[in-house]
C-alpha positions as CSV (number, residue, x, y, z in Angstrom):
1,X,86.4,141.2,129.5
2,X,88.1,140.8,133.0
3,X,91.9,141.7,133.4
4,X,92.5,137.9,135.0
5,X,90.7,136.4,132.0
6,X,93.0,138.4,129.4
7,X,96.0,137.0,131.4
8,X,95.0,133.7,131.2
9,X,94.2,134.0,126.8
10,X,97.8,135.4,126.8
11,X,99.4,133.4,128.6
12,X,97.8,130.2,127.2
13,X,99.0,131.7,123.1
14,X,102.5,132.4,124.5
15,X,102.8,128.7,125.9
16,X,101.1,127.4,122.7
17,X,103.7,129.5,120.5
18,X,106.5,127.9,122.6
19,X,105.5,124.1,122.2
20,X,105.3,124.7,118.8
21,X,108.2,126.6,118.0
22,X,109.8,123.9,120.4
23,X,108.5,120.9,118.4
24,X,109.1,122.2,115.0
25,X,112.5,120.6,114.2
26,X,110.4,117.1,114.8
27,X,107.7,117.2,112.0
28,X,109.5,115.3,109.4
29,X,109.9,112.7,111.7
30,X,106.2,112.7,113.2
31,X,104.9,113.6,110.2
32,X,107.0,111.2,107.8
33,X,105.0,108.3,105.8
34,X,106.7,105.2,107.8
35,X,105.4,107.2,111.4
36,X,102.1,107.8,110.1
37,X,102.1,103.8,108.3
38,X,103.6,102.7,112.0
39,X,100.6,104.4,114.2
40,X,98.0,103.5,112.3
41,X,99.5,99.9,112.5
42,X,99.4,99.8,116.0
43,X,95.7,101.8,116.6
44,X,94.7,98.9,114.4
45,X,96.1,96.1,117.1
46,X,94.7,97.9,120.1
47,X,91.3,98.2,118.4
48,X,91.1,94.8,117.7
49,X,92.4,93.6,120.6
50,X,90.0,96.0,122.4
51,X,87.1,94.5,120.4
52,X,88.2,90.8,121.4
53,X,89.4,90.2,117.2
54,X,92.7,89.5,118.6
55,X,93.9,87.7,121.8
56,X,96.3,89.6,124.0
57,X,100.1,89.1,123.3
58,X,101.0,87.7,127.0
59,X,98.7,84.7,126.3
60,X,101.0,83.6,123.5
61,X,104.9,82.4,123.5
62,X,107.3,84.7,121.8
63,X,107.8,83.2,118.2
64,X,111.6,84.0,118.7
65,X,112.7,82.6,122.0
66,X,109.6,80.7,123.5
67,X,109.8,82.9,126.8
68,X,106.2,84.9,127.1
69,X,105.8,87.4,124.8
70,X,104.5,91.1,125.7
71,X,104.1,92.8,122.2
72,X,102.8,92.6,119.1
73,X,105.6,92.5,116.2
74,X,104.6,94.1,112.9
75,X,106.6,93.0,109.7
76,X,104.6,94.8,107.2
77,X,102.6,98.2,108.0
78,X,100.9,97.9,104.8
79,X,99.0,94.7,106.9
80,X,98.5,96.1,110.1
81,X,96.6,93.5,111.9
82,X,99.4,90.5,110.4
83,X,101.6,90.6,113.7
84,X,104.0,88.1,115.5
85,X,103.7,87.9,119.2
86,X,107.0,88.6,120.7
87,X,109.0,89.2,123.9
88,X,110.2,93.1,124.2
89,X,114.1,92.1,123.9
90,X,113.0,90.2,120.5
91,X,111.2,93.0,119.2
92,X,113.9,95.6,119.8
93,X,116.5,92.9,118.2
94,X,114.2,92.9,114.8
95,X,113.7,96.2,114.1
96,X,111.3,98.3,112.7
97,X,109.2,96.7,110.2
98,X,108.7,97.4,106.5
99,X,106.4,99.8,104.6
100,X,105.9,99.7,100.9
101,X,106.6,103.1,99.3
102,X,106.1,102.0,95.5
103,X,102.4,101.2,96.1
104,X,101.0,97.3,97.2
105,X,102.5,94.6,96.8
């Protein structure tokens, strides 16, 4: 094996070891059920969107305040492709949506 390709392996491990050791403290919160719920939520948009199943938010009027909307608004998690268009100051003023934890409803 060549010196400069030894290097390389080591030094590649050592900055793999570091990114993990740095992101540790954050796996409850990637990791947690609502995260997971909230990603797969939003895949689901794209996709559809992506496959023409869904039109894209900014040809709709934000169900809030009428001005155009740029997002997609998810209530429910549990029903990822049931969405709200909405403008980006609307969405940040509802808040995350809601997950069932006890099973469906």
């Amino acid at each position: 094996m060549k010196l400069a390709t030894l290097i390389y392996q080591v030094r590649a491990a050592h900055q793999r070891r570091s990114y993990l050791e740095y992101m540790r403290p954050f796996y409850p919160v990637m990791y947690s059920h609502m995260a997971i719920m909230q990603r797969r939520a939003t895949c689901a948009v794209f996709q559809a969107i992506k496959q023409g199943k869904l039109a894209r938010p900014s040809a709709f009027a934000c169900a809030d305040c009428g001005k155009p909307a740029t997002q997609y608004d998810h209530r429910d998690y549990s029903r990822p492709l049931h969405v709200e268009p909405v403008c980006g100051s609307c969405n940040k003023l509802r808040g995350p949506g809601e997950t069932w934890a006890s099973g469906p409803q």
